[in-house]
Residue, then its C-alpha position, 0 to 999 in steps of 0.5 A: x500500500x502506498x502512504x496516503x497524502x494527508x494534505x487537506x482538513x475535512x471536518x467529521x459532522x454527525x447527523x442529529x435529530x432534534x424535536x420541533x415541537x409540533x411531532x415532528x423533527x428537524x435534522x442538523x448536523x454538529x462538527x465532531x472535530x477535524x481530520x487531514x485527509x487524502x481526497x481520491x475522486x472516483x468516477x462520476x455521473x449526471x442524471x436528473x433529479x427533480x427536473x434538474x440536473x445533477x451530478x455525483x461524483x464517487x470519492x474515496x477519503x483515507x484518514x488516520x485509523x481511530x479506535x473502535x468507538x472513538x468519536x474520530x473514528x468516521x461512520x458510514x451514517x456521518x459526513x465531511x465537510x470542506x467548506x460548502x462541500x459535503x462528503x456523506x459516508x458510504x462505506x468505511x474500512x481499513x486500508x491494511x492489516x495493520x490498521x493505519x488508515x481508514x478508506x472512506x467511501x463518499x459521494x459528492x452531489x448526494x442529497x443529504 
């Protein structure tokens, strides 16, 4: 395995759900911290969504491996953000057998 380049800063956000007070609930998302990161786009696809164009694009994210558990430690129900740019979590999974860095399947464009 070649050593990923970690030269750009995504924050790690949770979904979290919260009551609004009429029965239902509201999504937000809260900021779990920052990880550097080696951002690898995949390929990608347009389609029409709503009437509208769009386009997805397939990226894998490799971080630092975390702990089971820990809060640093990316999720396929999270996200990444880099400035306007979400990264939802697809897939997430170690790189090696040894466990230092992790493999994050996203997608740019998905609605989330």
């Amino acid at each position: 395995m070649t050593v990923p380049t970690l030269n750009r800063r995504l924050m790690l956000e949770e979904r979290v759900t919260l009551p609004d007070g009429a029965g239902g609930f509201e999504v937000t998302w809260t900021a779990l911290g920052s990880l550097w990161a080696d951002v690898d786009a995949r390929a990608g696809r347009e389609g029409v969504v709503a009437g509208q164009d769009h386009t997805r694009q397939k990226v894998r994210i490799t971080v630092r491996a975390a702990p089971q558990g820990a809060a640093s430690r990316p999720r396929a129900d999270q996200r990444f953000r880099e400035g306007a740019r979400l990264y939802p979590i697809l897939a997430v999974t170690e790189s090696d057998g040894r466990g230092h860095y992790l493999m994050c399947d996203c997608e740019t464009g998905a609605l989330t």
